[in-house]
C-alpha positions in Angstrom: -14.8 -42.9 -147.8 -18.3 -44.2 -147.6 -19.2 -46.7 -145.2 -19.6 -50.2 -146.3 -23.7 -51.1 -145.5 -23.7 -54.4 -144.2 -27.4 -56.5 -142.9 -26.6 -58.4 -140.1 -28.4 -61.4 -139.1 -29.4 -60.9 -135.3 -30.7 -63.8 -133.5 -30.3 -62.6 -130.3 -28.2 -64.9 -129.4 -24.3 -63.1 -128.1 -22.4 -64.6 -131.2 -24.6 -62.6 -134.1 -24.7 -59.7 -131.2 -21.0 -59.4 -131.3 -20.9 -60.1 -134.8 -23.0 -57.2 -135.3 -20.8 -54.9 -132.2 -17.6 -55.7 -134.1 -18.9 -54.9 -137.7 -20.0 -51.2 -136.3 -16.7 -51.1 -134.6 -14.8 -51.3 -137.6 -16.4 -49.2 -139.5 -19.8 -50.7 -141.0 -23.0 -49.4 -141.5 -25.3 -51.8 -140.0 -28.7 -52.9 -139.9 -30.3 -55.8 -137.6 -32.4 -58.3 -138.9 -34.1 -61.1 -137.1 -35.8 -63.8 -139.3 -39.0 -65.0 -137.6 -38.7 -69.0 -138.8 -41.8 -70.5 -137.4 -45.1 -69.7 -136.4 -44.7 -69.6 -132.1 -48.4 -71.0 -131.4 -47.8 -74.2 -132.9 -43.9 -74.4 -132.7 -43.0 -72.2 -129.5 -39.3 -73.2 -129.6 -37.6 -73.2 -125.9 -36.3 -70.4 -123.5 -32.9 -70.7 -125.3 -34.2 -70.8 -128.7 -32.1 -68.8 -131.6 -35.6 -68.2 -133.0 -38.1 -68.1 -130.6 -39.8 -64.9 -129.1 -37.0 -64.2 -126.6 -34.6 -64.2 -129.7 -36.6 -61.5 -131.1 -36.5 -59.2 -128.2 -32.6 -60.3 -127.5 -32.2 -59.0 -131.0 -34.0 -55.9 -130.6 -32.4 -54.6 -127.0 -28.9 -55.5 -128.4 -30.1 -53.1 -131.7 -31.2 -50.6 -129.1 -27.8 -50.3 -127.2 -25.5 -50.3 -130.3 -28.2 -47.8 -132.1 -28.9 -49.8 -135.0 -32.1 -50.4 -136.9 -33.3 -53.9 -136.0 -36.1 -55.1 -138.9 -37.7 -58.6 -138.4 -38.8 -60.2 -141.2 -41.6 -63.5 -141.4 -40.5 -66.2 -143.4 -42.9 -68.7 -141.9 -44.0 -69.8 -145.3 -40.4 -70.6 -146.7 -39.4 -72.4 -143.3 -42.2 -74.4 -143.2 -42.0 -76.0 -146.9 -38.2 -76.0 -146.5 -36.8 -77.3 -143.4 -39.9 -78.5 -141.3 -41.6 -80.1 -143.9 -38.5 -81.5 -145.6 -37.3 -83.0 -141.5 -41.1 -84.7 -141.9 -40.6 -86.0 -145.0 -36.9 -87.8 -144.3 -37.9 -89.0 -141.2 -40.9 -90.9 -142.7 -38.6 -92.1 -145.4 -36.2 -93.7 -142.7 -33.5 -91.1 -142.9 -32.0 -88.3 -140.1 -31.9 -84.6 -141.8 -29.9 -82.1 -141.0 -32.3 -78.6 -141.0 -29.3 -76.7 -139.7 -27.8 -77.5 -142.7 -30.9 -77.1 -145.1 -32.3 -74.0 -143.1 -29.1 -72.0 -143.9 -29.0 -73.2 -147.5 -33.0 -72.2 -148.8 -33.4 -70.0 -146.3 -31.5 -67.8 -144.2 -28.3 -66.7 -146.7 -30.6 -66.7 -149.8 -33.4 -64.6 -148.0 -30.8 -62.5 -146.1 -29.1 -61.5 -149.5 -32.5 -60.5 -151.2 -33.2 -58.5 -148.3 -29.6 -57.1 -148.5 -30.1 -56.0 -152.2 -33.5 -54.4 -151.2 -32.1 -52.2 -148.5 -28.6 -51.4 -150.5 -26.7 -53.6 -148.7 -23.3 -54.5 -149.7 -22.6 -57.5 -147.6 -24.2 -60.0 -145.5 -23.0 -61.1 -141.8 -23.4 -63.8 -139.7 -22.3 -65.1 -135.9 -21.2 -68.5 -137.9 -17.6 -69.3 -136.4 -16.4 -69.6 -139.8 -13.8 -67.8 -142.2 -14.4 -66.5 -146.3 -10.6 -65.4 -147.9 -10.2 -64.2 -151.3 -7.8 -66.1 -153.1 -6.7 -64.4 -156.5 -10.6 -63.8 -158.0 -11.7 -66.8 -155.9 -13.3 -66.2 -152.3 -13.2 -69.4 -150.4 -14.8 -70.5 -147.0 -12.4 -72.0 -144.3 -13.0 -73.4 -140.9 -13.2 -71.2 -137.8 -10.3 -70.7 -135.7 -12.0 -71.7 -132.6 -12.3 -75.7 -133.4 -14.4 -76.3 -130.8 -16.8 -73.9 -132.2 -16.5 -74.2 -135.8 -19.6 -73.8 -138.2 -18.5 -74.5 -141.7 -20.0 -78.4 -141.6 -23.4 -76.6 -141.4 -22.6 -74.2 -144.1 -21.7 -76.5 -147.3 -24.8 -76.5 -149.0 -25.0 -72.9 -149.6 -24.6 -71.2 -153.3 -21.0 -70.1 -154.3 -22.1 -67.6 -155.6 -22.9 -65.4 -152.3 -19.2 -65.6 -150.7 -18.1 -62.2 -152.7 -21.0 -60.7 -150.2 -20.5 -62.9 -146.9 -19.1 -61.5 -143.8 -18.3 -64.5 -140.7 -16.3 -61.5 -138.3 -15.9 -64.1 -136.0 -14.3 -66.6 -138.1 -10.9 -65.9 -135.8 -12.2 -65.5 -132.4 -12.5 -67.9 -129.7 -15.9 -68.3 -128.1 -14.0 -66.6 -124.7 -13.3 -64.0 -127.0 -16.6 -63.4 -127.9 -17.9 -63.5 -124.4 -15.4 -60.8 -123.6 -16.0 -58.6 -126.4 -19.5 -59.0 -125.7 -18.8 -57.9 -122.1 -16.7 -55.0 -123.5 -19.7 -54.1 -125.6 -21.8 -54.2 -122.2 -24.1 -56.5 -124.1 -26.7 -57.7 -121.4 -26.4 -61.5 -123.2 -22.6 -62.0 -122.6 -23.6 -65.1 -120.7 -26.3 -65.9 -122.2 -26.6 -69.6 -122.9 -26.1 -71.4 -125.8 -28.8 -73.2 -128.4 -28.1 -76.3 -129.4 -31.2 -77.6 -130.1 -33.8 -77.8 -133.1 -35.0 -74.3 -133.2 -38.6 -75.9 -133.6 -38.0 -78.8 -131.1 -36.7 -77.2 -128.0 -37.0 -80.5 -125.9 -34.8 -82.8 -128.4 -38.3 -84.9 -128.8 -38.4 -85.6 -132.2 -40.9 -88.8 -131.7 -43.5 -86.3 -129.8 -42.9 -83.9 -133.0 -43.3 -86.0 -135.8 -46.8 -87.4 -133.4 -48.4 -83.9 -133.9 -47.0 -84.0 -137.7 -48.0 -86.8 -139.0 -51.3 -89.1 -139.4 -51.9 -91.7 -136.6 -52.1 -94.7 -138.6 -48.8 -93.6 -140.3 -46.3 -96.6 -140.6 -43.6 -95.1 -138.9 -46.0 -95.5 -135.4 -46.3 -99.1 -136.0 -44.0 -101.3 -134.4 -41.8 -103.9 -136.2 -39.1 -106.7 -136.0 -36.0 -106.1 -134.6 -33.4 -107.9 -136.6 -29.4 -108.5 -136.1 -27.3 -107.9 -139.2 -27.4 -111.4 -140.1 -31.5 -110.9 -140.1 -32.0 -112.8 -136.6 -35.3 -111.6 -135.2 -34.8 -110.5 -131.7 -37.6 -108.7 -130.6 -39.6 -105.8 -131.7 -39.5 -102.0 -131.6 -42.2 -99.5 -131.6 -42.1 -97.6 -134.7 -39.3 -96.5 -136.7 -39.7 -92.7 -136.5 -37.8 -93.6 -132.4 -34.6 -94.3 -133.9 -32.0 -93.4 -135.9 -28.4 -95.1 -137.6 -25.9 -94.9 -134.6 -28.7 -94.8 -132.1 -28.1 -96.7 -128.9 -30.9 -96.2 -126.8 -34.2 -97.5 -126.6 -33.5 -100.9 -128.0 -34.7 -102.4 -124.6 -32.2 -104.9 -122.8 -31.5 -108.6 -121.9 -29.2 -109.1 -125.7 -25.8 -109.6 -123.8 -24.6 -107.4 -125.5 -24.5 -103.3 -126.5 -26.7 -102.9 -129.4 -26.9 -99.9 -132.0 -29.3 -98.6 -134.9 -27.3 -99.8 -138.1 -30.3 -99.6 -140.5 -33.7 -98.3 -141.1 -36.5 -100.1 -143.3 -39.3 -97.8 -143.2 -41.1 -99.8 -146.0 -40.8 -103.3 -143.9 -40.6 -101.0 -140.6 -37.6 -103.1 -139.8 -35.0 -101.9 -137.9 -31.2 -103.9 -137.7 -29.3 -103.7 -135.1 -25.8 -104.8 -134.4 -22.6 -104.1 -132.1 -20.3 -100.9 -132.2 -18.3 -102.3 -135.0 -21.2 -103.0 -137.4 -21.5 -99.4 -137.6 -18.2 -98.9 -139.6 -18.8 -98.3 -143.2 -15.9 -98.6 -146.5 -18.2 -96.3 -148.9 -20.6 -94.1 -148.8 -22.5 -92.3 -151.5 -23.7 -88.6 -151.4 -26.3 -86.8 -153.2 -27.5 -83.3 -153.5 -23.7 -82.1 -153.8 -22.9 -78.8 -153.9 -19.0 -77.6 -154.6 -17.4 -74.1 -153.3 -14.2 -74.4 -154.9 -13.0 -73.7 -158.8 -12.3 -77.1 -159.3 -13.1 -80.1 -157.0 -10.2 -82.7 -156.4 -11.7 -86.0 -157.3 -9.4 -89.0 -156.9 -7.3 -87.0 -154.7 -7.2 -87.7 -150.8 -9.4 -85.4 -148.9 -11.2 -85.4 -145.0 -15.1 -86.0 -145.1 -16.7 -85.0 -141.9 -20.0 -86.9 -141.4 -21.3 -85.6 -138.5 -21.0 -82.6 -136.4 -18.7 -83.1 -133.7 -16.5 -85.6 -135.9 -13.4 -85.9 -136.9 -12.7 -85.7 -140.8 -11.7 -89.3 -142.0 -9.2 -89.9 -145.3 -11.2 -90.5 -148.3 -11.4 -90.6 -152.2 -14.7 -89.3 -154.1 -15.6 -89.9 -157.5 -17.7 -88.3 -159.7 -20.8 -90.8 -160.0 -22.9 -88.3 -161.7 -23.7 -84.9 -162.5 -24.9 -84.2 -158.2 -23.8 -88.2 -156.8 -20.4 -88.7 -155.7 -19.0 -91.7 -154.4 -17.1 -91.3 -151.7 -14.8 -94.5 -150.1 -12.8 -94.0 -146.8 -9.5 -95.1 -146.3 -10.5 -96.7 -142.7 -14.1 -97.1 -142.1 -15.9 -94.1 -141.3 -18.5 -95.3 -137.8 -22.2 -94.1 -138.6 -22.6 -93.1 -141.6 -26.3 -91.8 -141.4 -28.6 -91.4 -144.4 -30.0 -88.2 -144.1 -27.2 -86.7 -142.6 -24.3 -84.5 -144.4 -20.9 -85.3 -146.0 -18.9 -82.1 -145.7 -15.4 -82.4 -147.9 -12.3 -80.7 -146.7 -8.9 -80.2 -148.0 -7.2 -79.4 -145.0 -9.4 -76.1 -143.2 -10.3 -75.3 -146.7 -14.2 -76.2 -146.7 -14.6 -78.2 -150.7 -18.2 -78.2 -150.9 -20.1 -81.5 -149.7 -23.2 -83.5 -150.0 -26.4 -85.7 -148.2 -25.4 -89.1 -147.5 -27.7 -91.2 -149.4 -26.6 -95.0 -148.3 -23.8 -97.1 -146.6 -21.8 -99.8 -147.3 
């Protein structure tokens, strides 16, 4: 029986290593591929960066031990107008993007199928602790086993259309698992540390960023009132592009109180503040939807997950327009971000989801 050919995304990181170790394992004809994201002399990315030089070489010596072709492939161009530009751009509008969320979306699984279909490749895989099942004709994305790991909130905007040809091998490992397969594999980056940063903003820095992005005399550098949710001026801040909804932070002391970001005004440059429970929200409304299921349960109770490391809250959506849904919580959901992303689940069964376009 011939091998299934399968492109691997490889970003030298020990989760797409493995990924890549287990597929060959079982069978696969593989090849490596590394997408360079970002041009290194004006965003060098950190020493733990997924796409930074080191990734690159990562990715090649892992191709080199399991005897794999490794390919990198420069999509600069696409990264730039997709993700970096788009993070500019909601930023300046008062909002906190998600470019995990968009980069996997416009770039990496549409580019890594095209390069798929060029080089006869059946499927495309990924180190993404998530899970694809084919139900009757239907292939549906689930969350990874390992909860602590799980993926699938950054992996709701992507078309339905390439689940028939995705592969997530470690949708039912652990991340100890993977660690000990990779040490199984004698992979030299078993312990190699994780990335959880902004590929392109290794230090978390986002003000510094948007500084070498943006022109000086932009708004968003200006400072502004500081305003309680009953539009009490209590100070100022010093421009909007420091904060975000949720953000605690920075908001200098002598209040008597805790204070958080509960809203941005980027054409006023105001930003509210409040206490902890100023940040619950009834409703939200989402834009931008995308849905990975035959048909979407509107009216129905469902979990939205608003933010990474939450916990799904009870909810209703409704179908607002053809991409809008309005979405209303049975308890108030805390920090609902504009910006950020809405992903819908019916259990671990990943609906679809959308970007949370305002709060109330």
């Amino acid at each position: 029986m011939e091998k299934p050919k399968t492109l691997v995304a490889m970003s030298g990181g020990v989760d797409s290593s493995v990924a890549a170790a287990l597929l060959l394992e079982q069978g696969h004809d593989i090849i490596g591929v590394t997408l360079k994201t970002f041009c290194y002399s004006e965003f060098p990315g950190g020493p733990k960066s997924c796409c930074g030089l080191e990734g690159v070489m990562d990715a090649k010596m892992v191709s080199n031990k399991l005897g794999i072709q490794h390919m990198v492939y420069d999509v600069t161009k696409t990264f730039e107008k997709e993700v970096i530009d788009d993070f500019i751009k909601e930023y300046s509008a008062g909002r906190t993007p998600n470019p995990c969320v968009r980069c996997n979306a416009t770039v990496k699984i549409p580019d890594l199928l095209k390069r798929a279909k060029t080089l006869g490749c059946t499927f495309v895989a990924t180190g993404h602790y998530a899970r694809i099942k084919k139900l009757d004709e239907n292939f549906l994305m689930y969350r990874g086993i390992d909860r602590d790991k799980d993926q699938s909130y950054f992996l709701w905007e992507i078309p339905k259309f390439v689940l028939p040809n995705l592969l997530f091998p470690l949708g039912n490992l652990t991340k100890s698992e993977v660690r000990a397969h990779a040490r199984r594999f004698g992979l030299d980056n078993a312990e190699k540390p994780e990335s959880q940063e902004v590929c392109f903003i290794p230090q978390k820095n986002y003000f510094d960023f948007l500084q070498t992005c943006l022109p000086k005399n932009h708004s968003g550098f200006s400072s502004g009132a500081l305003l309680t949710v009953d539009r009490k001026v209590i100070g100022t801040h010093k421009g909007f592009l420091r904060y975000t909804v949720g953000q605690r932070k920075g908001l200098g002391g002598g209040h008597g109180k805790k204070l958080y970001v509960i809203k941005i005004e980027p054409l006023t440059r105001e930003v509210t503040v409040g206490e902890e429970k100023d940040l619950y929200f009834n409703k939200i409304e989402v834009a931008q939807t995308n849905v990975l299921v035959p048909s979407f349960p509107f009216g129905e109770i469902i979990g939205v997950q608003i933010r990474h490391r939450f916990q799904p809250v009870l909810a209703r959506l409704e179908r607002c327009d053809l991409d809008r849904w309005l979405i209303t919580f049975e308890t108030p959901a805390k920090a609902a971000t504009p910006g950020q992303s809405a992903a819908v689940f019916l259990e671990n069964l990943l609906l679809g989801g959308g970007k949370i376009e305002s709060a109330s």
